[in-house]
N, C-alpha and C positions, 0 to 999 in steps of 0.2 A: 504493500500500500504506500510505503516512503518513498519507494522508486516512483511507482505513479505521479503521487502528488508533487514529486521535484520536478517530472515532465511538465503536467498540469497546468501549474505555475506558469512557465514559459511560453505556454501555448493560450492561453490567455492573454499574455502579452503581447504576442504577437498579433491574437486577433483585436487590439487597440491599436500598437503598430502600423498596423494592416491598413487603416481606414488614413494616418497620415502618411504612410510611404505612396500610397493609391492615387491621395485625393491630391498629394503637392503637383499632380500631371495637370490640375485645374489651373497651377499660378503663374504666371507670367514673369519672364525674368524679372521683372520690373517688379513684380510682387516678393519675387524670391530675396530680392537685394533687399527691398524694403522691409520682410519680417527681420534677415540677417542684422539689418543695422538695430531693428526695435529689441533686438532678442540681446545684443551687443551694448545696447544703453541703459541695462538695467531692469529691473521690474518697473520702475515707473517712468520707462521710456514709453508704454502703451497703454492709450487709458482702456477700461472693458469692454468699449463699445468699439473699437480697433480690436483689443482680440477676438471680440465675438463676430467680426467681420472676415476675419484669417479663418476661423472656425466655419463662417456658411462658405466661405470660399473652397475648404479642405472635400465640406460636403458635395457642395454642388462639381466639384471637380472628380468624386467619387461617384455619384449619384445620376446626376446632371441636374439643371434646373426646375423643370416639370416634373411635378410628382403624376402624374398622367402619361407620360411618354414609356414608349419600351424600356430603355436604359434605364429608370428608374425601379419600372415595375419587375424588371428581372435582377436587377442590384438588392431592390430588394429581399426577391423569392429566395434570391442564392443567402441572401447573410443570413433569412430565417431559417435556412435547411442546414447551415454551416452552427449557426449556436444553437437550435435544436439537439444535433449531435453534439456538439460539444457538451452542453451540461447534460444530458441523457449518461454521458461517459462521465460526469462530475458524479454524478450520482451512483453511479455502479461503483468512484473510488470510495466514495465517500461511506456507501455501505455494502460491503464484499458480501454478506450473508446473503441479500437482496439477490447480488449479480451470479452468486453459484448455485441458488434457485431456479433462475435461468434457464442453466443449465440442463438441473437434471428433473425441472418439474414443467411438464408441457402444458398443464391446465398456468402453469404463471407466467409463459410467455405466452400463452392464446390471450390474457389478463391483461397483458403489457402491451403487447400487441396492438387490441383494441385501443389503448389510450397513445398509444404513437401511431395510429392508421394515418388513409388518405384522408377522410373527414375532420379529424384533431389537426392533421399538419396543414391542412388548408385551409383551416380557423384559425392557426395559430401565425397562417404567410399575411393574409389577411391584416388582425392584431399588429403584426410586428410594421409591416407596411403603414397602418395610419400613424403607429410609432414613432416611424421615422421622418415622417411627414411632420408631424407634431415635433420633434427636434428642430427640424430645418426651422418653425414658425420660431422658435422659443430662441433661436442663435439670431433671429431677425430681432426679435423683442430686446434682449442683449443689447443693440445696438442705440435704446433710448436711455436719456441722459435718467439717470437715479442713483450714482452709484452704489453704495453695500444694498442697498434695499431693494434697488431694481435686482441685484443680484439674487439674492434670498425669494424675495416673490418669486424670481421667473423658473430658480431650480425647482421650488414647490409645486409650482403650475406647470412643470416638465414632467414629476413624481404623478400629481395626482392627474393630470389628465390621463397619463398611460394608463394608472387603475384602474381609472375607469372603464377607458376602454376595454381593458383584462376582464372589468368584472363583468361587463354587459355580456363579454364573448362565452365566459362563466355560464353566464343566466341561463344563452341560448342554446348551451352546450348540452347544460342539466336539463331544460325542458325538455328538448329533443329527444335525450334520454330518457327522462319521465313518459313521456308521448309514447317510446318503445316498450314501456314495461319496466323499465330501471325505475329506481326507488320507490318500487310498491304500484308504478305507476302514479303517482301522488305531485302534482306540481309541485305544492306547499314544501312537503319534503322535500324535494331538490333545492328547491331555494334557500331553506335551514340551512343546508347542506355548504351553500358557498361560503359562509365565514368563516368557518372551521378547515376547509379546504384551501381558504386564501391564506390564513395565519400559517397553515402547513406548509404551505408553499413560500413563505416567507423566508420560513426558518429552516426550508430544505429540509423537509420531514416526509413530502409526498414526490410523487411525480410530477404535480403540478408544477413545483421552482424550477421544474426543465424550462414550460412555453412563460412562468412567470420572465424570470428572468432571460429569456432571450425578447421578450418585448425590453425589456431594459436596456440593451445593450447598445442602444446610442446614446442612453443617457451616461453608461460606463465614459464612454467616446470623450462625452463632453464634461464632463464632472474631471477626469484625468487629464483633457484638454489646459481646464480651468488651472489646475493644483501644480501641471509639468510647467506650466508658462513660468510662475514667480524662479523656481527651484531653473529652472533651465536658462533663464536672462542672471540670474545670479552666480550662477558656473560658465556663462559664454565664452570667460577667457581659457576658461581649463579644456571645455568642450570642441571649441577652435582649434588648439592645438592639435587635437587628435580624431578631430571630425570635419566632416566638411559642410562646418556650418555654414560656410559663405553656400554657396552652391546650393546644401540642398537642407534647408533651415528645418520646413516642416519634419524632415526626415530624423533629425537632429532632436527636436522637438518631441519627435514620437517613440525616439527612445527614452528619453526622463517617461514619457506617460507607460510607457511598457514597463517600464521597472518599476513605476509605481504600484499600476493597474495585477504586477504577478504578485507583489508583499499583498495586495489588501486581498487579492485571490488566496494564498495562503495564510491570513491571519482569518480570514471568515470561515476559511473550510475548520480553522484549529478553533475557534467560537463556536461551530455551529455542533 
């Protein structure tokens, strides 16, 4: 399980990484010099609505602009089916009894099965899609003058609209299910059913904090976004020497967020 978790970590990282090595194809030399000299002048060489401007820029340079367009709508299918997997295998380190069940008990993968099929993972591309749609809005918002406050609101209205959206897909998941014969048949009951099932999935106690948190994971993007800036303009001289931060900043940039983004991936899985 140690060997796992030391991979884990880094594969985590890398899918934060992943989203600034992608997205810096969106910036223009001219942008590229410009994060370099801001990342070079210190943390308060940029004020937030400048980084949160580098940040839709990373996006839309990953994404592209239209959240309606194909590039977007397949950027997004691929990242839900990519962290799908990924925490699906978080889950099987995190609890081995679970995953050598698996194994040798055919009625708990026909179990498992069913809550990883084509209907769950097309709820869940679905979810993850107005997600990230919902990020892009929230990196725009970023860009009005408020500072600490605008900051604080806009992460919150980042957290809770995604629940929402999670919980609605909840709702229609468990009625569906109701509708089929699951819980009794009983609307009522299915809907009890989602608090207990979201607090689980919070705390990575069900299957659920597979599609919970891979709807999260642009918010991972942009929270590690936020935390590498300061920590990464404060090492630009050390990072320059041995990186090519003139050239390639975002990339520069997304390593502090990957090294960040693996410590909190392994301090949570050691909490949870």
């Amino acid at each position: 399980m140690v060997l796992w978790l030391a991979v884990a970590g880094p594969l985590f990282g890398a899918g934060v990484l992943a989203f600034f090595w992608l997205g810096e194809a969106g910036l223009s030399p001219g942008e590229r010099r410009d994060l370099a000299r801001r990342l070079s002048g210190g943390p308060a060489a940029a004020s937030l609505a400048e980084r949160a401007q580098v940040f839709g820029r990373l996006f839309d340079g990953l994404f592209g602009i239209d959240a309606l367009r194909w590039r977007f709508l397949l950027g997004a299918g691929l990242t839900s089916l990519l962290a799908v997997a990924f925490f699906f295998a978080t889950f099987l380190i995190r609890y081995p009894v679970f995953a050598d069940s698996l194994v040798g008990d055919s009625f708990q993968r026909l179990a498992v099965g069913r809550q990883l099929g084509p209907a769950p993972l097309l709820l869940s591309a679905v979810v993850d899609f107005l997600c990230l749609a919902w990020c892009r809005e929230i990196a725009s918002q970023l860009r009005r003058p408020g500072g600490r406050a605008q900051l604080a609101g806009c992460l919150l209205k980042d957290l809770g609209v995604k629940l929402v959206i999670f919980l609605l897909a909840m709702a229609l998941l468990f009625l569906t299910l109701a509708g089929e014969g699951g819980f009794g048949g009983d609307s009522a009951t299915a809907l009890r059913a989602i608090p207990p099932t979201l607090l689980a999935a919070a705390g990575f106690r069900g299957l659920g904090a597979v599609y919970l948190y891979a709807a999260l994971l642009s918010s991972f993007w942009l929270w590690s976004f936020l935390l590498a800036w300061p920590l990464a303009a404060r090492a630009a001289g050390a990072l320059a020497r041995h990186l090519p931060l003139e050239s390639h900043p975002a990339r520069v940039l997304g390593l502090v967020a990957a090294a960040l983004a693996t410590l909190a991936y392994w301090l949570a899985l050691a909490a949870s």
